[in-house]
C-alpha positions in Angstrom: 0.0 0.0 0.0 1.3 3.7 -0.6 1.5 6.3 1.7 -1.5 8.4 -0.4 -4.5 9.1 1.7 -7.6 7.4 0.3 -10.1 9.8 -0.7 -13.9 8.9 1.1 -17.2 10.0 2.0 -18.1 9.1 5.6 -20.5 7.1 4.1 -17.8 4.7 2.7 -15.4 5.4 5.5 -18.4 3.7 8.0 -19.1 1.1 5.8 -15.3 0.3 6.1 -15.4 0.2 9.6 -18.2 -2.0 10.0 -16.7 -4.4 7.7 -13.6 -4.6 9.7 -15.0 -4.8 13.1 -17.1 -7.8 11.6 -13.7 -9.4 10.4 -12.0 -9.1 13.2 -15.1 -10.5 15.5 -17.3 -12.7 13.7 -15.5 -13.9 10.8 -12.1 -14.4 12.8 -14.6 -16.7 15.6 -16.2 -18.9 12.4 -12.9 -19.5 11.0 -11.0 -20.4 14.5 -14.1 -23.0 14.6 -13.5 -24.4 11.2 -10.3 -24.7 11.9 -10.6 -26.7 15.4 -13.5 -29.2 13.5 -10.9 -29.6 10.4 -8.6 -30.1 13.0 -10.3 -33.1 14.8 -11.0 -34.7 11.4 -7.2 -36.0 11.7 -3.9 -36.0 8.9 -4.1 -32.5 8.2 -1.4 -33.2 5.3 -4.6 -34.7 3.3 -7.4 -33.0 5.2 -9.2 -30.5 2.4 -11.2 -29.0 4.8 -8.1 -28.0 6.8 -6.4 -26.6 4.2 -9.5 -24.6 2.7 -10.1 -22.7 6.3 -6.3 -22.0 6.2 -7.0 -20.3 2.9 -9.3 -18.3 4.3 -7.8 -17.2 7.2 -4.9 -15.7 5.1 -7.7 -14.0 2.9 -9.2 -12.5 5.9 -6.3 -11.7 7.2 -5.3 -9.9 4.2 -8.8 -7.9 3.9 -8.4 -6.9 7.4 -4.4 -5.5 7.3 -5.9 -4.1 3.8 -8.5 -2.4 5.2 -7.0 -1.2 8.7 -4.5 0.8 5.7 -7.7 2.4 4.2 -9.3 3.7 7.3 -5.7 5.3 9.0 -5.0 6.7 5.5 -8.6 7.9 5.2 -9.4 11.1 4.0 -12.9 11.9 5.2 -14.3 14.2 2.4 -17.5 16.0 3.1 -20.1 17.4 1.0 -18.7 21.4 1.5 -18.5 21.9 -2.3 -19.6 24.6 -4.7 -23.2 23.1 -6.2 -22.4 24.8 -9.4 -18.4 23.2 -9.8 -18.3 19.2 -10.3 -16.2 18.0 -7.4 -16.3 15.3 -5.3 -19.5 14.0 -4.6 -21.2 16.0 -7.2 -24.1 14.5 -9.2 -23.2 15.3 -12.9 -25.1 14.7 -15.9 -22.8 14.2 -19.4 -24.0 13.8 -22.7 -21.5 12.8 -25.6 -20.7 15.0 -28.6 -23.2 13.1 -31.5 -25.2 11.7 -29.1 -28.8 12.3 -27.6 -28.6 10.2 -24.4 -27.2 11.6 -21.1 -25.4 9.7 -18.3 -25.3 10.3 -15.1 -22.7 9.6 -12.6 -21.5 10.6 -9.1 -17.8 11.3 -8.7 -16.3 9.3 -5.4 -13.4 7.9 -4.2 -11.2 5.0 -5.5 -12.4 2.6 -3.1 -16.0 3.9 -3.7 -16.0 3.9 -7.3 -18.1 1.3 -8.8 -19.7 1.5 -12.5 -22.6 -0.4 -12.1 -24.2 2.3 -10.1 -22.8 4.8 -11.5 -20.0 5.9 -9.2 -17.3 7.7 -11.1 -13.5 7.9 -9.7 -12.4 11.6 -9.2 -8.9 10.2 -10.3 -10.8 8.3 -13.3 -10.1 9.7 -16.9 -13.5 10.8 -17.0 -13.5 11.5 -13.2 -10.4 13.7 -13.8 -11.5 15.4 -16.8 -15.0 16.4 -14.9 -13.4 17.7 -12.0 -13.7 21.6 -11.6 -15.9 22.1 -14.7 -19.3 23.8 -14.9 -22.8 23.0 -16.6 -22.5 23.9 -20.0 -18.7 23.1 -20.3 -17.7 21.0 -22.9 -14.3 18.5 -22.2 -12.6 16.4 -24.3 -10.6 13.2 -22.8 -8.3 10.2 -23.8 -9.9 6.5 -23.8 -8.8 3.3 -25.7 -11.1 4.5 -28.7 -9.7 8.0 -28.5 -10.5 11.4 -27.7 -14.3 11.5 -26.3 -15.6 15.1 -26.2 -18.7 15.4 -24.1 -20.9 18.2 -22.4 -21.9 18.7 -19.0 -25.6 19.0 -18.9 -25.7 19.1 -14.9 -24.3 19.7 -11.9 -25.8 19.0 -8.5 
């Protein structure tokens, strides 16, 4: 992990909280049992079930020194910003040059970001490119396909 803070909104920053506190109770508790009964089953050389609650542990393990990173390099970002000027959290409403159909995304953080319901990276191409422009602006980024020029049509 790097020493950059991790951009969040308190909502995310809670939800990674919970999530630890769960791994570090309850998840830690079923897998200490799993491994006891996979223990008692005998040869743990040839003992699958043994060898798949090890796996986990190390993956829960993982998650939790993962996610202990996130929330001390946390940057808790609050909704303070201009309603007019995409920034983060801002609800923003593009349409492509050519094109008749909008889309709507909200710009997050990294560890927020997640395309299928529309939540945009700030530190995306498009996230990037968004950042600090206005409705009516008109920006023109890189992609695999090549320059995409698009409109803002809203800002909220």
């Amino acid at each position: 992990m790097t020493d950059q803070e991790t951009v969040v909104s308190q909502e995310k920053f809670d939800e990674m909280l919970k999530e630890l506190e769960t791994l570090k109770t309850v998840r830690r508790t079923e897998i200490a049992e799993n491994l006891e009964y996979a223990r008692s089953l005998g040869d743990l050389s040839e003992n699958a079930e043994y060898q798949e609650a090890r796996e986990l542990q190390a993956a829960t393990e993982e998650r939790i020194r993962k996610l202990e990173e996130l929330v001390k390099k946390a940057k808790i970002v609050t909704d303070g910003k201009k309603k007019d000027v995409v920034g983060f959290t801002s609800t923003v409403t593009i349409k492509k040059e050519g094109s008749t159909e909008a889309h709507e995304y909200t710009i997050v953080g990294s560890e927020e970001a997640d395309m299928r319901v529309h939540k945009l990276s700030h530190v995306s191409p498009l996230g990037a490119a968004l950042m600090g422009k206005k409705k009516g602006d008109s920006f023109t980024f890189e992609t695999p396909n090549g320059k995409q020029t698009y409109t803002i049509e809203k800002v909220a």
